[in-house]
N, CA, C and O atoms as a Tinker XYZ file with bonds, in Angstrom:
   128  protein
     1  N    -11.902000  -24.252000   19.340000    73     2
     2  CA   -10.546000  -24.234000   18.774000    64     1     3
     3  C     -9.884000  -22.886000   19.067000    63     2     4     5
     4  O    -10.529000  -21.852000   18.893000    81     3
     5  N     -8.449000  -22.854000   19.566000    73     3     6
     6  CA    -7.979000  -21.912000   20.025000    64     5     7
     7  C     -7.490000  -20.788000   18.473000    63     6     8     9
     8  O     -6.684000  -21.226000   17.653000    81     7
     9  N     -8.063000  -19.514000   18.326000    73     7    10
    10  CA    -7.709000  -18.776000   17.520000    64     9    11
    11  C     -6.141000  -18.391000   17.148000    63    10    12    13
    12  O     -5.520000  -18.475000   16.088000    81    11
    13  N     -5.723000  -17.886000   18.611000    73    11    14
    14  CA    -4.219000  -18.457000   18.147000    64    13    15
    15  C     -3.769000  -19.361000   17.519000    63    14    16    17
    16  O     -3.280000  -19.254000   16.394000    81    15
    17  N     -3.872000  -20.361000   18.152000    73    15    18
    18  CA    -4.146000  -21.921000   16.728000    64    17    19
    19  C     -3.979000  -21.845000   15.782000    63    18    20    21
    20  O     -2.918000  -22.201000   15.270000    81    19
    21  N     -5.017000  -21.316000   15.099000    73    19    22
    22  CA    -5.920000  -21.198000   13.875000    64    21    23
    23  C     -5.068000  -20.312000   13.711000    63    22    24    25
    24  O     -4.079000  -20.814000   14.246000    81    23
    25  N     -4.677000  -19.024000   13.218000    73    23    26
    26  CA    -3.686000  -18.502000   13.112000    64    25    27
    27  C     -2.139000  -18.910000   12.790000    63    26    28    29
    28  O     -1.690000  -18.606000   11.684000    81    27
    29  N     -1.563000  -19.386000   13.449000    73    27    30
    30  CA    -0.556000  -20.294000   13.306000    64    29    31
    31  C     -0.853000  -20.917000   12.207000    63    30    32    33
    32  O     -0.364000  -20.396000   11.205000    81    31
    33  N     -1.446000  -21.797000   12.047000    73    31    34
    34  CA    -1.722000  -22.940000   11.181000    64    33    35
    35  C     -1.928000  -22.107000    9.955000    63    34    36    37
    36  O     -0.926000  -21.960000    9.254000    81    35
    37  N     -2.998000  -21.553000    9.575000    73    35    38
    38  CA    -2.763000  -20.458000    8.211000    64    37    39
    39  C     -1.419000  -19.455000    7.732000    63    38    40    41
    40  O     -1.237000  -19.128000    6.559000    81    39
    41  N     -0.391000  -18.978000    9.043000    73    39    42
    42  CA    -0.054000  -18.283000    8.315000    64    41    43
    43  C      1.329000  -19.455000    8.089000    63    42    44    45
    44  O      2.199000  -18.956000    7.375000    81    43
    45  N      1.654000  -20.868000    8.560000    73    43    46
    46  CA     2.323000  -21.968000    7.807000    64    45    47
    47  C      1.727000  -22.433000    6.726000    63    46    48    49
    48  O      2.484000  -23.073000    5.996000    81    47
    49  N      0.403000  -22.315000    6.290000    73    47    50
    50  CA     0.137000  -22.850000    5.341000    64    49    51
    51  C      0.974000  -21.955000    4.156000    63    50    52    53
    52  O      1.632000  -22.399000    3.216000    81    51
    53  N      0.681000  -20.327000    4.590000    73    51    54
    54  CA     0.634000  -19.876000    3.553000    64    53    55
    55  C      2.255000  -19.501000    3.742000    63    54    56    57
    56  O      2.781000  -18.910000    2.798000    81    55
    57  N      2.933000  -19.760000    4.714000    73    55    58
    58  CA     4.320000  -20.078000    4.485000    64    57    59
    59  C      4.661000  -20.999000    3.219000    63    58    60    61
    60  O      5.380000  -20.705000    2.263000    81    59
    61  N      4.142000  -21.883000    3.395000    73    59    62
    62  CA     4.350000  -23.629000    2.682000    64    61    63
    63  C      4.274000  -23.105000    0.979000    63    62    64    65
    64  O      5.209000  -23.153000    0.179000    81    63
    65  N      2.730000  -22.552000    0.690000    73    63    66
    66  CA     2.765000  -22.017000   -0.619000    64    65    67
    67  C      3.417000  -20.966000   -0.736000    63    66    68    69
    68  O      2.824000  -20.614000   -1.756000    81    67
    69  N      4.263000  -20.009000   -0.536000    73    67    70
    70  CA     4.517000  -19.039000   -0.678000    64    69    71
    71  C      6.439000  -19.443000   -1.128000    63    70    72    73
    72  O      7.143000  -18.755000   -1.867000    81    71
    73  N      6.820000  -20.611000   -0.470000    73    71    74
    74  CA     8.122000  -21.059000   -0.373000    64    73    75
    75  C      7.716000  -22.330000   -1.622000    63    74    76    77
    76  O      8.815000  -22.724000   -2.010000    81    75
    77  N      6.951000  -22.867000   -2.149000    73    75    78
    78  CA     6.860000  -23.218000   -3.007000    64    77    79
    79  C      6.104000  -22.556000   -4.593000    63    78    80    81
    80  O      5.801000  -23.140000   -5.633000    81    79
    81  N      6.022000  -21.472000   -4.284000    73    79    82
    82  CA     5.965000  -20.255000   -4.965000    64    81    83
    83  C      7.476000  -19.808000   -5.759000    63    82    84    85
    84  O      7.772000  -19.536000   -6.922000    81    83
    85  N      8.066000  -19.874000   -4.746000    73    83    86
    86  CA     9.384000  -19.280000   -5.205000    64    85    87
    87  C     10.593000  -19.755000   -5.669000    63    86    88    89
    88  O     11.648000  -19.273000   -6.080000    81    87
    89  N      9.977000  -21.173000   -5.421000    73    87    90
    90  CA    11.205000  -22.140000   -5.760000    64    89    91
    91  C     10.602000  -22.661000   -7.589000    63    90    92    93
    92  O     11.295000  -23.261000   -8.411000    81    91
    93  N      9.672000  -22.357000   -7.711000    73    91    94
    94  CA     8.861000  -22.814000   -8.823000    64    93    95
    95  C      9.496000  -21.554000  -10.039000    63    94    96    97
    96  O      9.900000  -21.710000  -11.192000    81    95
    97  N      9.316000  -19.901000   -8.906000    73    95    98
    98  CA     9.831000  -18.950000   -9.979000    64    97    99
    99  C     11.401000  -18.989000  -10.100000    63    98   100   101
   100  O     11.937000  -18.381000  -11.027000    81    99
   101  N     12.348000  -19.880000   -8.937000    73    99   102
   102  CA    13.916000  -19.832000   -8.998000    64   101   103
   103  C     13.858000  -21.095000  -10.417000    63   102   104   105
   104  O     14.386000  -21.000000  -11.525000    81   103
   105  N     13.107000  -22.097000   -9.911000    73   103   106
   106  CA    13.351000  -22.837000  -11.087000    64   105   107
   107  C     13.289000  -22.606000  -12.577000    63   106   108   109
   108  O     14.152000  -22.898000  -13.405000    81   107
   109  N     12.224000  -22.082000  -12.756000    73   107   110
   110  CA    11.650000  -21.609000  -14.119000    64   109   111
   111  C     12.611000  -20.403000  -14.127000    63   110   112   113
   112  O     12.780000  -20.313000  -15.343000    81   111
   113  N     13.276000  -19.520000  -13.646000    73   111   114
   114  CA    14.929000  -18.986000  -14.123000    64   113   115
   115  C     15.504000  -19.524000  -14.234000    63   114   116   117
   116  O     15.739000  -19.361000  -15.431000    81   115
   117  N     16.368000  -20.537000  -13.789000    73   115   118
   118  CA    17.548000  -21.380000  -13.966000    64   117   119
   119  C     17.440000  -22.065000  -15.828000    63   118   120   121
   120  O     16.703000  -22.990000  -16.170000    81   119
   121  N     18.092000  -21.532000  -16.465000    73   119   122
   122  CA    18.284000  -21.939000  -17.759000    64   121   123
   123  C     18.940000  -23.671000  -17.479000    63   122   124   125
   124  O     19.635000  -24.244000  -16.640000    81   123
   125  N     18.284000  -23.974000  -18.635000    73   123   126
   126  CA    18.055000  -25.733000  -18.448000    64   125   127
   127  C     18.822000  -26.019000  -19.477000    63   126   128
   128  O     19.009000  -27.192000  -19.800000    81   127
């Protein structure tokens, strides 16, 4: 498996959580 690859692929993962990270802390600000 190409390391570049592998690379890629982790640092979208941790794109993915990181952008659902933040939408979790925009939400939980937004007064309801």
């Amino acid at each position: 498996m190409d390391i570049l690859f592998t690379l890629k692929l982790v640092k979208g993962v941790f794109a993915i959580l990181d952008l659902f990270v933040w939408a979790r802390l925009i939400i939980s600000w937004i007064p309801h």
